[in-house]
ZALUM-62884 format. One record per residue: x, y, z of N, C-alpha, C, O, CB in turn. Coordinates in steps of 0.1 Angstrom, whole numbers, plus 5000, padded with zeros to 4 digits. Glycine has a CB too. Layout:
XYZXYZXYZXYZXYZ
...
This chain:
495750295379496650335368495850415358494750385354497250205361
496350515354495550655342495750595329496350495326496350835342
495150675322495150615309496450665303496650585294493850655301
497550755303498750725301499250655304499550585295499350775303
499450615313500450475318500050365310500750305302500150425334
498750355315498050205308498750165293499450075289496250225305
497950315285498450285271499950315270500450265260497650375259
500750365277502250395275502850195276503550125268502850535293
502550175284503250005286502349905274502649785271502749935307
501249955269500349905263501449865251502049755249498950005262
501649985244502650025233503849905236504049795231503250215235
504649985248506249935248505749815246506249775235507249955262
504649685253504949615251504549585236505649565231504849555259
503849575228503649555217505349565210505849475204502449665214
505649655212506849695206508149625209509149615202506849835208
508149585223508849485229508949345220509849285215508149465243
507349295222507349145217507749135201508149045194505749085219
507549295198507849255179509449245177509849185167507249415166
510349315190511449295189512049185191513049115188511849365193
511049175200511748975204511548875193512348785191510648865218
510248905183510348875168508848785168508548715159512048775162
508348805176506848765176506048865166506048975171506248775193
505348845153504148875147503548955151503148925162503448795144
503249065147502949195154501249185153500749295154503649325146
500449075151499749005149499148965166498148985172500448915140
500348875168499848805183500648905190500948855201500148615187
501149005189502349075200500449195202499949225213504749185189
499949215191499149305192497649255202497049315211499049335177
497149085194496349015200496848995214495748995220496148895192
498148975225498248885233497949025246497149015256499748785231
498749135242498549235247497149335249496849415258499349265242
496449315239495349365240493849325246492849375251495349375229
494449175243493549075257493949075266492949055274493348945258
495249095275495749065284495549225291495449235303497049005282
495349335282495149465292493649435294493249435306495549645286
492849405284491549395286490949335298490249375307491149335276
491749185297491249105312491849215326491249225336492348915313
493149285320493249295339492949425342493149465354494849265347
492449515331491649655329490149645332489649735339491649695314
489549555327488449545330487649405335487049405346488149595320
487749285325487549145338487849045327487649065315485549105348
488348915334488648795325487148765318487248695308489248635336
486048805320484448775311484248825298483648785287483248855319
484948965303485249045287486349015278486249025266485449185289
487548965284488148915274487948785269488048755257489348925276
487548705278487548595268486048575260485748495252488048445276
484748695266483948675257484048745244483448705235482748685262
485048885240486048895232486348835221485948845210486848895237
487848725230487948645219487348555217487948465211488848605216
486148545221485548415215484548445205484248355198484948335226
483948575204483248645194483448715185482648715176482748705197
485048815184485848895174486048865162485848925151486948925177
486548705167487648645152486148625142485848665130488748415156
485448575150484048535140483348665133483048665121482848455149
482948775142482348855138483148915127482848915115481848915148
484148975131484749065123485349005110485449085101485749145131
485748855109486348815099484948775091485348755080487448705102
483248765092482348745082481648815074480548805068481748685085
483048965077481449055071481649085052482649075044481349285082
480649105051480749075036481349185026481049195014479249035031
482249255033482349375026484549285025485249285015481649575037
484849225039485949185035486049055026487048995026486549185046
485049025020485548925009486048984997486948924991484448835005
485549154993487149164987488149144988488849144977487549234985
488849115000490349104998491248964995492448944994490949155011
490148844995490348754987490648724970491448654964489448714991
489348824964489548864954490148914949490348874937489048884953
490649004953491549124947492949034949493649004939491449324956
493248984960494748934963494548804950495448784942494948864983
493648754950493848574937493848684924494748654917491648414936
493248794919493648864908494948874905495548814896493248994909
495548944916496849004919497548874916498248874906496949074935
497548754925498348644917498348604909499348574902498548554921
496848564903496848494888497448594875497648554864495148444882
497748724878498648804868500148784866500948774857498548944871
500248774880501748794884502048604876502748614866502148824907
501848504879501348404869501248404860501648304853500548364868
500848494854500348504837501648604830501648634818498448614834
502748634839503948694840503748854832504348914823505048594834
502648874838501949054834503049134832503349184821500949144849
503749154845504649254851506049264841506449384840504949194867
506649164835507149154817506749214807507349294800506849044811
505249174807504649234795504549354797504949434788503549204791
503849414810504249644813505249664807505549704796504649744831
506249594821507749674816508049664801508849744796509049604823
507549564794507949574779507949644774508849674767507749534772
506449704774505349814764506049954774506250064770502949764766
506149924782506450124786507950144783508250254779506350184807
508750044784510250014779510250074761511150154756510549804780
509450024754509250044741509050174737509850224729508249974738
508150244741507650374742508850514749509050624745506150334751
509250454761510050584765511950544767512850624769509250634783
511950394765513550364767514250384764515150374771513950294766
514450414752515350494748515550664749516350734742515150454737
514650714757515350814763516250854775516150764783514750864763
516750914779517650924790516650924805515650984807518451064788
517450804814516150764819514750684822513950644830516050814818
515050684808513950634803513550484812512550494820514250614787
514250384811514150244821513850284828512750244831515050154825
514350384839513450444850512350454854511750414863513450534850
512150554841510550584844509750504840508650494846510050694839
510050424827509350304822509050144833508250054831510350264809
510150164846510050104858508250174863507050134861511750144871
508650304868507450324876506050354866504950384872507750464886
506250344851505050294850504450184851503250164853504850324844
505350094847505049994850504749914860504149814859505349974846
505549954875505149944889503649984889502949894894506050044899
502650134882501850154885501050094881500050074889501850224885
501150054869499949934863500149804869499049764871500149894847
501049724874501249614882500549654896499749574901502849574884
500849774903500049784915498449794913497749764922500649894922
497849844899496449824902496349704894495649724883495549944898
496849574896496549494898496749374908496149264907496449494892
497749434917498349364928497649374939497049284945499549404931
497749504941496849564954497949574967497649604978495449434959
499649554961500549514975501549614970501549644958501249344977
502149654976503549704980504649634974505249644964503749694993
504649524988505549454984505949344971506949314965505549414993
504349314970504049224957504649274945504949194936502549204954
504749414944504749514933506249544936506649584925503549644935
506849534942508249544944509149464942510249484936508449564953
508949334950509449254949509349144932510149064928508949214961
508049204925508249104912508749214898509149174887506448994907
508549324902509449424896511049424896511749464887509049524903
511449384906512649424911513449264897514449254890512949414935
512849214897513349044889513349074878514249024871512348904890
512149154872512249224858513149354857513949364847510749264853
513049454865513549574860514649594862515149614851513049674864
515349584872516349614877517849514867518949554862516049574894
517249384867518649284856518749414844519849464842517849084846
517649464837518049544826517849694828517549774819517449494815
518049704836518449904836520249854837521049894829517750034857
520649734849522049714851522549714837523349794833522449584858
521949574825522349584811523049664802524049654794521649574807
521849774804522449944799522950004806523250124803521550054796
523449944821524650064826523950134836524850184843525250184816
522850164840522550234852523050144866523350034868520850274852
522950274873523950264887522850204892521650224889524750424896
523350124902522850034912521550094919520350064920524050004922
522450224925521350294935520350324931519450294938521650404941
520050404917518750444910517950324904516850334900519150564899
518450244903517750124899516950044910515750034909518850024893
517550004919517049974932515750094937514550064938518449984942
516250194939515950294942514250354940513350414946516950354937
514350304924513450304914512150234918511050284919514050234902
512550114919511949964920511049994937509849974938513649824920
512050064949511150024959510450124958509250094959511650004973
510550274955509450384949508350344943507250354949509950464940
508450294930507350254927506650144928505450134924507250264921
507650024938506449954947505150024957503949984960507249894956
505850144960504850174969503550224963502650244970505250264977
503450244951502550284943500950134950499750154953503450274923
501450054951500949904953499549944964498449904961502349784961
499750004975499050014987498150144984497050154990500050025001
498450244975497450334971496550344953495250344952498250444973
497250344946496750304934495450194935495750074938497950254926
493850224933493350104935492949974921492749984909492250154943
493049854930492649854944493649794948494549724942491249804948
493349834964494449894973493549794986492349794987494450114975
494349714995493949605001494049705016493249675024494849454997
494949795019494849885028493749965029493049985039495849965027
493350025016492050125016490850065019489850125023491650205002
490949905016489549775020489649785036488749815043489949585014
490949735039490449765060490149925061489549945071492149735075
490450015055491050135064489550195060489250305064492750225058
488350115052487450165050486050065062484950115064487450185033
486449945067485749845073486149955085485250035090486449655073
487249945090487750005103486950135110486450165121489250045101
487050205096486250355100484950385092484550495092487250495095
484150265085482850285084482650365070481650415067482350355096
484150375061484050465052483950415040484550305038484850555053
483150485029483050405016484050325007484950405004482550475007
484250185002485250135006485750224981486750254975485149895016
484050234977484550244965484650394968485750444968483750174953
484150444969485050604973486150604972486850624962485050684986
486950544988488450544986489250494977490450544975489050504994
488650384970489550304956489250484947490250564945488250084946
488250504944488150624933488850744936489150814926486750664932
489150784952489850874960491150854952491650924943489750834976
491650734956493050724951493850714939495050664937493550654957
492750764930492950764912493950904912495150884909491050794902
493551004915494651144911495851134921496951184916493751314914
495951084934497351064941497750994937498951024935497551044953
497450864932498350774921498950844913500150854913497550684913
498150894901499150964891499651084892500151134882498650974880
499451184908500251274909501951184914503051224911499551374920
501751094919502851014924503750964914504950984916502250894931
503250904902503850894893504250984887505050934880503550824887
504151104885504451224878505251304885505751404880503451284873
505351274899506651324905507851254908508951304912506251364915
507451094905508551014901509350994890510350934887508250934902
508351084885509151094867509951194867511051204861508051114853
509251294875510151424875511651394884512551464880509251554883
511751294894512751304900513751194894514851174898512451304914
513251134886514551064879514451144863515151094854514250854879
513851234862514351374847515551414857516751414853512851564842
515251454871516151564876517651464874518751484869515751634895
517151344880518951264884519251264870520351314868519051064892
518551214860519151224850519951304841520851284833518651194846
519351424847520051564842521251614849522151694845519151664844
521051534859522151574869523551544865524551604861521951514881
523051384867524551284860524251194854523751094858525451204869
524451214843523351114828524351024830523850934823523051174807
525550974835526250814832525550764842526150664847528250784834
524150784850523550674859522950624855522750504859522950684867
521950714842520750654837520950674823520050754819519550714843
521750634813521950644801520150584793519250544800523450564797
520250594777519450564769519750454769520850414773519250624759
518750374763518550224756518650234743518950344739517350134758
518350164735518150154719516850184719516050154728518550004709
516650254707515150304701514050164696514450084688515550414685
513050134700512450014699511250104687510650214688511849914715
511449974676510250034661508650024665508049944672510449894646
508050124659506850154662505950054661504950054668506550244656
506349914649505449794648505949734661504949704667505549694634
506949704667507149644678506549684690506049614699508249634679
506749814690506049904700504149814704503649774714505850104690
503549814690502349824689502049684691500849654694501949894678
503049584688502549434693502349434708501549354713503649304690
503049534718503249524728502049504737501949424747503849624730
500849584732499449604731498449504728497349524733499349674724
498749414721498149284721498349194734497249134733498649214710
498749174741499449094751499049134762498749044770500949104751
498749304765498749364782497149434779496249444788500449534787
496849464765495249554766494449484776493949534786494249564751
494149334772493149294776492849324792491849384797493149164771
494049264798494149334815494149494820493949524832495549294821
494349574810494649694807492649764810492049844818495549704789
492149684799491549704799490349644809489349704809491649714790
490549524818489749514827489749584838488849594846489849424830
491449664838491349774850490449894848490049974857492749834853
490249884835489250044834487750004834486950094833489550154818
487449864835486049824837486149804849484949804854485549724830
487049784858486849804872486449944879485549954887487949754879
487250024876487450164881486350254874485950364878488850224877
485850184864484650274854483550234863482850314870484350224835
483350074863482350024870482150114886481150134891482549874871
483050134889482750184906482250314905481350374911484150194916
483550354895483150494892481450544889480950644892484050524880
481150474884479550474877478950434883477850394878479050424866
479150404896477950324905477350174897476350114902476450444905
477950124888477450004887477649864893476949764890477549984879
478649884901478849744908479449824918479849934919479849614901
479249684929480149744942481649704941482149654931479449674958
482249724952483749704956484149554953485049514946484049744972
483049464962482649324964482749264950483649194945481249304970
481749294945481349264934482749284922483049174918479949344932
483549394917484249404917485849354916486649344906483849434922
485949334926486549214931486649064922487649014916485849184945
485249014925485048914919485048934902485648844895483948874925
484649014897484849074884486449054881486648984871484349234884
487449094888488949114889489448994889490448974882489449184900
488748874897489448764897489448714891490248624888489548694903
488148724881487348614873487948664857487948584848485448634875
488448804858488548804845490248804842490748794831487748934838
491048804855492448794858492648604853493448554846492848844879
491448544859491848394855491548384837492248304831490848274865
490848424833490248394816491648464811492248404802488348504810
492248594816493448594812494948544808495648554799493348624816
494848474822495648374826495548224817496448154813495348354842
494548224815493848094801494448154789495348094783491748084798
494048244787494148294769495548254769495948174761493848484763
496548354783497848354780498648184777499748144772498548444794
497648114781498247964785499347924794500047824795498747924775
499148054801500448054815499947934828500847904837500548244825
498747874829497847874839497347744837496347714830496847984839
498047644845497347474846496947474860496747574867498447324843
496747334862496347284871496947294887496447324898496447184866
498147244881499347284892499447414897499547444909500747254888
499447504887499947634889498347714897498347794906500447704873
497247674890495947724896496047714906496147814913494647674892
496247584913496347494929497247624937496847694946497547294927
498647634933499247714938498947824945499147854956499747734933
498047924931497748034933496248074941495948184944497948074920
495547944942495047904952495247954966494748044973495247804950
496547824968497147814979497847944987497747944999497947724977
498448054981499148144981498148274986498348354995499748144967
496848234974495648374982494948324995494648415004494048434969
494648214997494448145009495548205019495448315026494547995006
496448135019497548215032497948335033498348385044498848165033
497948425021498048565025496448645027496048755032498848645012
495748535021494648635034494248585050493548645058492848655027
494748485052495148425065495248525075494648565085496348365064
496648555064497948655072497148805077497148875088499448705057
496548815064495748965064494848985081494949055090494548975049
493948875076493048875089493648785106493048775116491548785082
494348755104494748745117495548865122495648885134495448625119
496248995112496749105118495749165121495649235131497649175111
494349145110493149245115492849235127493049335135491949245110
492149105131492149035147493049075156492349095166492348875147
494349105159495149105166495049305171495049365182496449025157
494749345154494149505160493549535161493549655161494249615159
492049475161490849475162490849505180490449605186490149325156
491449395185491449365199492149465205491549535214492049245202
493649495200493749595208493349735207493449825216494849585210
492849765193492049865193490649925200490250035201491949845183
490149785207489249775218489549795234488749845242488849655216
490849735237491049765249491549935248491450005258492049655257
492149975237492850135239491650225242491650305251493750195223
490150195230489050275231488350245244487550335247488250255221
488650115255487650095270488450135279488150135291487149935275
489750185272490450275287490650425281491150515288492450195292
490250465269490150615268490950695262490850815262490150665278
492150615255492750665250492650795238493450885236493350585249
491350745230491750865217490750935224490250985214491650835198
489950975234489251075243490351135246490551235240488351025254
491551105256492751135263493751255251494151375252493750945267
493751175243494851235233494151365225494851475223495351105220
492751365220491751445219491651555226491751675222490951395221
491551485238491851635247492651715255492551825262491351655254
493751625252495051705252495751745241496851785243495951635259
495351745229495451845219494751975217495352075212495151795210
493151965223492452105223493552145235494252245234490452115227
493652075244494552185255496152235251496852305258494752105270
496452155238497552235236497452395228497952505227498452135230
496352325223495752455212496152445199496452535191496352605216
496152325196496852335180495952295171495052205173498452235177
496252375159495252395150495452255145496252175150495352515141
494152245131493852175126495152095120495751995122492752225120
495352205110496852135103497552125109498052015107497752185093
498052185121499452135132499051995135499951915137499552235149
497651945137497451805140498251715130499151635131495951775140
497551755120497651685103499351635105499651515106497551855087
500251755106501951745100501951685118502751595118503151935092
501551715130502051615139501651465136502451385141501551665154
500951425132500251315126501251225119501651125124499151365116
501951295104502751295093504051275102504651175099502651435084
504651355117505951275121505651135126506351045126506851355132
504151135131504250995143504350905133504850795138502950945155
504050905119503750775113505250775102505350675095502050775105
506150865100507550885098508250805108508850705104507851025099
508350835122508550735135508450615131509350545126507550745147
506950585133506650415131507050345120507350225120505350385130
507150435107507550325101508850315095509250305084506750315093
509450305110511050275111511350135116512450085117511750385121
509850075118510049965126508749885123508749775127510249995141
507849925119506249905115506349895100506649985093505150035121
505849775096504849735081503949805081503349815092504049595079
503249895070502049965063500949895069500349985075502049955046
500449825071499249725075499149715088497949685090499449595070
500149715101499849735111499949845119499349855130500149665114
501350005110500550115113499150145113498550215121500950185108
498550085099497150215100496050115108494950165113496350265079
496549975110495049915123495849985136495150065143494949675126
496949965140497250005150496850165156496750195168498349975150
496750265144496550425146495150445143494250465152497550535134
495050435133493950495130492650505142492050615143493650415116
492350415148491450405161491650575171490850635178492050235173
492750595167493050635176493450815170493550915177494150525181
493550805161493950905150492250935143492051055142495350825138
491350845139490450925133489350965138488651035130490050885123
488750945151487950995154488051185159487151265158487650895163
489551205162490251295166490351395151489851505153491551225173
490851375137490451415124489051475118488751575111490651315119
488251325125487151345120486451455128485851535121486551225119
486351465136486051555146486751695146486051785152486351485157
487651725142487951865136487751905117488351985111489551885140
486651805113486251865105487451805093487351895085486052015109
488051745090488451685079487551525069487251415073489851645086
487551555061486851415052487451335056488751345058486951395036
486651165062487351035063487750995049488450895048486550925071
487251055040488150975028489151045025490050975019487550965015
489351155026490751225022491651175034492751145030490751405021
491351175050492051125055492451005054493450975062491951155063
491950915047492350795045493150775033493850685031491250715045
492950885024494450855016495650955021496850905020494250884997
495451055024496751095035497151015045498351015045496551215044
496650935053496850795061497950665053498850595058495250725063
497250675038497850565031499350635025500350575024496750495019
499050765020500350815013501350805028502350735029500250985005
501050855035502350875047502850735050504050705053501750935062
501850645047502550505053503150495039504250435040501450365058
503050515032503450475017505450495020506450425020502550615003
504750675023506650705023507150625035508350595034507150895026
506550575045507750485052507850375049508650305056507750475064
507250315038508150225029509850225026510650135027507550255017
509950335023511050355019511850445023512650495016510950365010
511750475036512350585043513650535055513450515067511050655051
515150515048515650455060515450485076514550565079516650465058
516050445082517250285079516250165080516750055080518850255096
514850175081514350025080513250035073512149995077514049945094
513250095057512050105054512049965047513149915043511650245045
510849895045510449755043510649735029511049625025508949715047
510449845019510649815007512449835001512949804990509549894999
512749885011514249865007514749735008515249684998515149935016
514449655022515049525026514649415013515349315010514349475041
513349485006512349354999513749324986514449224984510349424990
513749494979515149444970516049414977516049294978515849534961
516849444983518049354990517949264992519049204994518649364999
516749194994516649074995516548944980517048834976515549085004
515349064974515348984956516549014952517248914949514149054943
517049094951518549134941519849044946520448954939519249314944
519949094962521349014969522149134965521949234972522048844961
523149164955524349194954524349344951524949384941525149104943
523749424960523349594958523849624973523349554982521349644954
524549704974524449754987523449834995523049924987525249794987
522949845005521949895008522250055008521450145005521549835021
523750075012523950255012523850294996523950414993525850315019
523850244990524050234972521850274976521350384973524849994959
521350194981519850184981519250354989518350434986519450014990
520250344999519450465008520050605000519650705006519950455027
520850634990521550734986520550724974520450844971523350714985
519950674968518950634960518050684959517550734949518650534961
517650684970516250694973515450814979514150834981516150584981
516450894982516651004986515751124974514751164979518251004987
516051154964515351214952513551164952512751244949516251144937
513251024955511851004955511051044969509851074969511650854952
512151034985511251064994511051224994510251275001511751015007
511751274985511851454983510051454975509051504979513551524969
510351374963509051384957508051344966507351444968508851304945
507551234974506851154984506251304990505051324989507851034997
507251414995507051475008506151594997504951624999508751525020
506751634987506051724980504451684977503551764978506851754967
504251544972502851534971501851524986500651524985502651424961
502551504999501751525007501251615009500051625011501951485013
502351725009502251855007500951915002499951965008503251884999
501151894987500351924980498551874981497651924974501051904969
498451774989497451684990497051765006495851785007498151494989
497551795013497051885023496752035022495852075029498051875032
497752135010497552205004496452214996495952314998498252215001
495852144988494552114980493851984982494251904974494852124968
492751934990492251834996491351834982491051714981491751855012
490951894974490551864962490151814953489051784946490651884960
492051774954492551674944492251534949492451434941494251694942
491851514959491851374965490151374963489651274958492651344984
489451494965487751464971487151494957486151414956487151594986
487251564949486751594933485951484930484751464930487951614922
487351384925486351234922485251164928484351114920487051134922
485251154941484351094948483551214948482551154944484751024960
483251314950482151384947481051374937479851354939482451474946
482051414922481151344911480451234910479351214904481751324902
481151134916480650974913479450934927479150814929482350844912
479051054936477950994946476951064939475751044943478051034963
């Protein structure tokens, strides 16, 4: 059997078992040992899995994602995601729109301290959305709002995607956190622009709020600096070469919990929890890693991104034709694929092929993360749609996809522009080596 075939059934089934509703986790692990053993010999797979889970889950660069994920909860705890929306509510709500945009800023400050997507969506959607309805905005832009700037979650760092996507490909993991400082706030500033446009369009969607007083404004600031300000000793610190990613990390959790104290949100019970919570979602994390670890091994011992490699020089297509063919497959996937098991599942297979025509692995690794970003939210099955329909309940989803429409316009313009000027992504990490 050739290496089409192989990897062609390799896929279906993967894609099979996730439909049958098996964890794309073990649909990825079961398949990837099972071509291994009858590709190459039952010795290698099971000396495989008997070596992978261990090796790959002790290396010391993934104990950030423990860290950063117990940050991410003990805020959401300390009911952070209130206090943004308050203070950006204060400052711009009362203009037209304004809840809007005061949503995705405050999505963006919750995502650099979440590190999730969905985390960032889903505890957004509980705050923001009850009061844009209050003042009258339409369902769809509210919703709409909410899963957009969830996605802010997986790029803005730190970014629990840019932690594998830098283990996977050997690439600096604080580069890419520093990488994804200017696509962050080009993101937000094209989200702002596209709910100026709706609002201009048809202001009874997104009317004003009441004007909030400048002393009220300024208490707002007492309450959110202190976290405010640990994000810029994180990002300074990296930025300056004073601490690592790791290190970092621990910095994040440690000063997310002293937070969580001052606020007096944070006992015993609730510590335990939040405990329990970063425990099983990094569980979750590393057993999907394991699952494409593996099959990322049997794809590379039968040849596949050699195969695909060189049937691209034979088609003749240039560098960027790779790039935007790239940009549909992962449009495709994630019609049916979570952010986290596109980029283990591709990337093996996608960067050696990049890297090899001369593109930066760090720029391709935040074009990797923005594209997955937009199929967040890209119907009919983007994941951060379902997340509100699921927190909200009573929104219709065509209310959601008619919505949402104005942000994947923005999404497509900054990839654009991020392929157009690779600059904007590589500038920062230049300065700071």
């Amino acid at each position: 059997m050739g290496v089409w075939e192989a990897s062609g059934i390799a896929f279906l089934a993967v894609f099979g078992l996730m439909m049958a509703g098996m964890p794309i986790a073990f649909a990825m692990l079961i398949v990837g040992l099972g071509g291994i053993w009858l590709a190459i010999s039952d010795r290698t797979a099971m000396g495989m899995i008997g070596q992978l889970p261990f090796s790959s889950t002790m290396s010391y660069e993934l104990s950030v994602i423990p860290m950063f994920i117990l940050m991410g909860v003990l805020v959401t705890k300390a009911r952070m995601s209130q206090d943004l929306y308050r203070l950006c509510h204060g400052f711009i709500g009362h203009r037209r729109g304004g809840l809007a945009s005061a949503t995705i800023l405050a999505c963006g400050g919750f995502s650099a301290l979440s590190g999730s997507s969905i985390a960032t969506a889903a505890t957004m959607a509980k705050v923001a959305i009850p009061e844009m309805r209050r003042y009258g905005y339409s369902d769809g832009l509210a919703a709409s709002t909410v899963a957009a700037g969830g996605t802010l979650g997986i790029l803005i760092p730190p970014s629990v995607i840019l932690v594998l996507y830098g283990i996977a490909t050997g690439t600096d993991i604080g580069q890419l956190f520093i990488a994804g400082i200017v696509p962050g706030i080009l993101a937000i500033l094209l989200y702002l622009a596209a709910i100026w446009i709706i609002a201009w369009a048809d202001p009874a969607s997104a009317p004003a709020a009441p004007r909030v007083g400048w002393g009220e404004r300024l208490s707002y600031f007492r309450t959110v600096g202190p976290i405010l300000l640990l994000f810029v000793l994180i990002i300074g610190g990296l930025y300056m070469g004073a601490f690592t990613p790791t290190e970092a990390g621990g910095m994040g959790a440690a000063g997310a919990l002293i937070f969580a104290i001052w606020r007096r949100s944070l006992n015993v019970p609730v510590f335990v929890e939040a405990l329990i919570e970063t425990v099983t979602t990094t569980a979750a994390l590393f057993l999907v890693l394991i699952g494409a670890l593996v099959f990322s091994n049997f794809i590379n011992l039968i040849g596949l991104p050699q195969a695909v490699s060189d049937l691209i020089v034979s088609l003749g297509l240039s560098p960027w034709m790779v790039i935007l063919l790239i940009f549909a497959i992962y449009l495709v996937l994630g019609m049916f694929m979570e952010s986290l098991s596109m980029i283990l599942l591709t990337i093996p297979i996608f960067f050696p092929i990049v890297t090899g025509m001369g593109f930066d692995p760090i720029w391709f690794g935040i074009f990797a993360v923005m594209v997955t970003e937009l199929s967040l939210v890209t119907p009919p099955v983007g994941l951060n749609l379902f997340v509100i329909r699921s927190v909200i309940g009573n929104v219709s989803i065509g209310a959601i996809y008619r919505g949402i429409l104005p942000f994947i316009a923005a999404d497509i313009v900054r990839i654009l522009i991020i392929i157009l000027f690779p600059a904007l992504v590589l500038f920062l990490p230049m300065t700071a080596r």
